[in-house]
N, C-alpha and C positions, 0 to 999 in steps of 0.2 A: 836605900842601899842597893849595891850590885847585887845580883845573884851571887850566896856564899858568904859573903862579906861579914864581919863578926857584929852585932849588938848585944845590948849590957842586958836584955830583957831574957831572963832566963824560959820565958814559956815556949813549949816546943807546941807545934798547932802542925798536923801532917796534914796536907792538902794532896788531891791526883790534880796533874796538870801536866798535859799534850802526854799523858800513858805515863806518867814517869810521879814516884812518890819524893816528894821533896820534903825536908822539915824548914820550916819558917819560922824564922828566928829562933835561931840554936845557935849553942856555940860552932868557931870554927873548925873544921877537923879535915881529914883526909876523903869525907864521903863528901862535904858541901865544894871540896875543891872540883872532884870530877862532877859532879851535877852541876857547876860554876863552868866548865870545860864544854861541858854538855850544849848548856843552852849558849852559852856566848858564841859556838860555833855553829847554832842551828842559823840558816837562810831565814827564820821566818824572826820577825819584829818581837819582842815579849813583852810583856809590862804590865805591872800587879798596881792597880789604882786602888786607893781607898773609896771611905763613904763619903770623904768631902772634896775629893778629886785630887788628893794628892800623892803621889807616886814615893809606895813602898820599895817598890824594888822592881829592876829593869836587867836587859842582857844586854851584851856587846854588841848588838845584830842593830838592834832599833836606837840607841846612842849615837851610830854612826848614821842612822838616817835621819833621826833627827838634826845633829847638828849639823847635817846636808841643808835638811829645810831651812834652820833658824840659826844658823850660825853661830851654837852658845850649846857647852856640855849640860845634860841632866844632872840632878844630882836627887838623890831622896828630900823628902820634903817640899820639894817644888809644887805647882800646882799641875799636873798634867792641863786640864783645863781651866784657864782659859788660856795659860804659857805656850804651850805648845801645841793649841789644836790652830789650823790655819782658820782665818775670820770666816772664809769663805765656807767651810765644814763646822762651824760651831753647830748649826741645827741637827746635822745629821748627827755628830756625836753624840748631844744630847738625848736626842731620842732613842740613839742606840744603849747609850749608857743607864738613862731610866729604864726600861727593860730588860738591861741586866741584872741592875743594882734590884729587880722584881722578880730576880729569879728568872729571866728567858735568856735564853742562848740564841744570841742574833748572829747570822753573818752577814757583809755589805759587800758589794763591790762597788772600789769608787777609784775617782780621778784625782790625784795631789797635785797639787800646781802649784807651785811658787814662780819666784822670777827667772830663776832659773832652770829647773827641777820639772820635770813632768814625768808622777808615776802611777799607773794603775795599781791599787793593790786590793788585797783581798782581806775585811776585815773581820775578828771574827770576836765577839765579848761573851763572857760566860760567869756569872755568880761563882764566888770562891768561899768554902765555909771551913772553918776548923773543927775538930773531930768530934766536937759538941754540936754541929751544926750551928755555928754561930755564921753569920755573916762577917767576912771579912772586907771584899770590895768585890772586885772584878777583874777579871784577866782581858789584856789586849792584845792581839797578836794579831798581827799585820804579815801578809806573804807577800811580795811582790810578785804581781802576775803579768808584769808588762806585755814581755815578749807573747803568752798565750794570748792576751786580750789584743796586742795588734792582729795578731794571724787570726781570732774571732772578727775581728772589725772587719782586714781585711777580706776576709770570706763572705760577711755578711754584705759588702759594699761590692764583692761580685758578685754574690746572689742575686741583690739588687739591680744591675746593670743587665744581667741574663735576662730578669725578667721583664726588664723596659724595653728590653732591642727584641724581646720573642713575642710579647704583646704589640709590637709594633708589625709584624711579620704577617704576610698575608696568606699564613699558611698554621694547620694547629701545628701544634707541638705539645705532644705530650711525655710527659714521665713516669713511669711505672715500678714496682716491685719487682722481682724474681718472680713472683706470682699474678703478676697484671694488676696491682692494685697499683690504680692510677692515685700518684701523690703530688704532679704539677700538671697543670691545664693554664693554658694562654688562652687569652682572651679570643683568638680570631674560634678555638675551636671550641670555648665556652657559649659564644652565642651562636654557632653554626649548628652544635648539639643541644643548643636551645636551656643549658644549665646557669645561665646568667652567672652570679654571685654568691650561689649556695656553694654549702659546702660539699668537701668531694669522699667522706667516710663513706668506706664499703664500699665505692664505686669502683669501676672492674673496666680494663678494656675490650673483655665478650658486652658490658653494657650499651660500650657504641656500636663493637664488629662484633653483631654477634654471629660472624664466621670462627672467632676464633675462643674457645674452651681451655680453663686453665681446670685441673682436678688434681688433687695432694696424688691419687690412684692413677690416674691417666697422662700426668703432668700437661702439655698442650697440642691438643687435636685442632686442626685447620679443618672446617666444612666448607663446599660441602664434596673437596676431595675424600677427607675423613682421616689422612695424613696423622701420623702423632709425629711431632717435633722436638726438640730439646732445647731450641730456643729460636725465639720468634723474628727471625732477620730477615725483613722481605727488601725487594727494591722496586718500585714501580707496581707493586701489584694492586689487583681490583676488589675489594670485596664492597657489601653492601653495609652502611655504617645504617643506625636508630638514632634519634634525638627524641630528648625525651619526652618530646607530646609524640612520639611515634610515627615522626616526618622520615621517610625513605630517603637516605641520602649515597649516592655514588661516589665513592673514596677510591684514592690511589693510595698506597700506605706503603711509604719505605720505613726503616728501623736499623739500629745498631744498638750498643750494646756497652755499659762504662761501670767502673768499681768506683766505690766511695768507702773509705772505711772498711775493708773487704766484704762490704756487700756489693749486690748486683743490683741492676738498674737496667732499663731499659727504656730508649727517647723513640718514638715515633712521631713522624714527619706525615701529615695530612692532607690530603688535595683533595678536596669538593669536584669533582669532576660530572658533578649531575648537569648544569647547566651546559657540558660539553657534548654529554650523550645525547642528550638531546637534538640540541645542533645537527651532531651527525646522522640520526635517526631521521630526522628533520631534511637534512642533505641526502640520506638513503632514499626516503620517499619521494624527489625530487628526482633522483636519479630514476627511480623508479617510473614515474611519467613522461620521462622524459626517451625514456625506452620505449614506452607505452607509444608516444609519438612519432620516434622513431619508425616505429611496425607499421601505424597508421598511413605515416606519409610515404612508405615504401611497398606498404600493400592496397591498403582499402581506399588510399586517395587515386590510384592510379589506376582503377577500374573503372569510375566514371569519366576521367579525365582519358582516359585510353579510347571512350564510347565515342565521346563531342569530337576530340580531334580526328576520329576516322569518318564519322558523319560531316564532318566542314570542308576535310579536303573532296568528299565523291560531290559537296556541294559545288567545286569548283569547276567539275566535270559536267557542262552542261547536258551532251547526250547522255547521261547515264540515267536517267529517270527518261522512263516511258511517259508517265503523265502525270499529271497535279498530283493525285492520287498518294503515289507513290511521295512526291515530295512532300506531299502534307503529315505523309509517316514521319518522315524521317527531320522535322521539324519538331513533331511531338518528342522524339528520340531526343532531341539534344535536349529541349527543355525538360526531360528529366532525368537527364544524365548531370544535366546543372543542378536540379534541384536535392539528386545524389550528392555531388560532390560538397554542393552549401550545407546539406545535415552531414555528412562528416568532418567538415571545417569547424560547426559549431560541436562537435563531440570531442572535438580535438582540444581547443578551447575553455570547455570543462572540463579536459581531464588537467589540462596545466595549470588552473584557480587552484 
């Protein structure tokens, strides 16, 4: 029978069913019309099965989705299963239905599919007993939840895409709490922070920068200016990041700022800049010898080299030596004015290795 609908069986059995007390099988009156009003205009599917799967009584709601699915009015008596559950859901009903018909209160979410017909819904069965506690069957109620489970799919299907194109990225990225509790890490700054595949409870992002301090008391201090902030939006800046076997790493660490659900979030952007600093330190001390050389070839090379070329030209000057004597000085001179200039060639030398 429909919900309300009159039978000859005078037993009245008060059941609760969705907050609302209805009598089951009573006669007809003014109270089963509005409980009849009630449920045939509720959105959600109803329907009272028995113990050998045959449908006591049903509302307006799920009548018209059935004969959506199958093309053919219910009537009481019918067999809910095997008439009207789709082949492809026979297992799931069953198992939902034996533990209800046990006493549990299942819910499913599933996909209906017919040939033409595609609908998420939400199912939900629950033991129905008369005021003896007898068992009677089982309650069906079916919600369609289409519209929320596309916008779940879709969500979850950008979730997914986020984190295929941010793991591809050669730069971290992470996501954080209001409080710095990191709750997304990409892979480039999972293995940079040296955390592979574990998981990330309780991890904090003072765990990698630990320049930056979140406290419920101090909310977030930047070290080691010592700054307190109100939120943490850098661009380009330098702090010194930890991985977790305690490798020193040089970050650049920009940040913004996004709501979800009105909470707060916060994405930091990663750059490893250790391999750069390097480089440049590396380029600093270069410059550095390279001055060093500079000094050399502009002061201490030109003291030897100033001796030989003044002793070569007075060689040129035949009378300017009185005698061997004197030339024989001035031969030692140059030969160690050269051997000046060749040990600060070779100083030179080592300092540009």
């Amino acid at each position: 029978m429909a919900w309300g609908e009159e039978t000859t069986s005078p037993r009245n059995a008060c059941k609760d069913f969705n907050g609302i007390f209805i009598d089951y099988f009573v006669d007809s009156g003014m109270r089963n019309s509005y409980i009849k009003a009630i449920l045939d205009n509720s959105p959600e599917s109803i329907l009272l099965i028995g113990k050998n799967h045959e449908i006591l009584a049903y509302n307006k709601t799920i009548q018209n989705v059935l004969k959506q699915f199958h093309g053919q009015e219910i009537k009481v008596g019918d067999l809910y299963y095997p008439n009207f559950v789709l082949e492809s859901d026979h297992q799931l009903y069953l198992d939902t239905y034996n533990k209800a018909i046990n006493g549990e209160s299942v819910t499913v979410q599933h996909l209906a599919e017919s040939e033409n017909t595609s609908i998420w819904f939400e199912y939900r069965m629950t033991p129905v007993y008369d005021e003896e506690g007898i068992l009677l069957g089982v309650t069906l109620s079916a919600q369609d939840i289409t519209i929320r489970k596309k916008y779940e799919i879709g969500l979850k299907e950008s979730e997914d895409r986020f984190r295929k194109i941010s793991n591809l990225a050669p730069i971290g990225i992470l996501i954080t709490s209001d409080k710095l509790k990191i709750t997304y890490f990409n892979k480039w700054a999972r293995n940079r922070f040296e955390y592979g595949q574990g998981k990330l409870s309780n991890l904090s992002l003072s765990d990698l920068i630990h320049d930056i301090k979140f406290s419920k008391s101090d909310g977030i201090t930047v070290h080691p200016m010592g700054f307190k902030i109100k939120t943490p939006l850098f661009y380009q800046e330098k702090f010194d990041g930890t991985s977790k076997n305690n490798r020193k790493i040089k970050v650049l660490l920009s940040s913004s700022s996004f709501h979800t659900r009105d909470k707060l979030h916060y994405i930091f952007i990663i750059q490893d800049i250790t391999d750069a600093m390097m480089k440049d330190d590396k380029i600093s001390q270069q410059n550095d010898k390279l001055r060093d050389i500079a000094w050399h070839q502009s002061h201490i090379i030109r003291a030897p080299l100033a001796n030989i070329m003044g002793i070569v030209s007075l060689f040129e000057d035949e009378s300017f030596f009185a005698d061997q004597l004197e030339r024989d000085t001035m031969n030692r001179a140059i030969i160690q004015s050269a051997k000046d200039l060749d040990k600060v060639i070779c100083d030179i030398i080592k300092t540009a290795e």
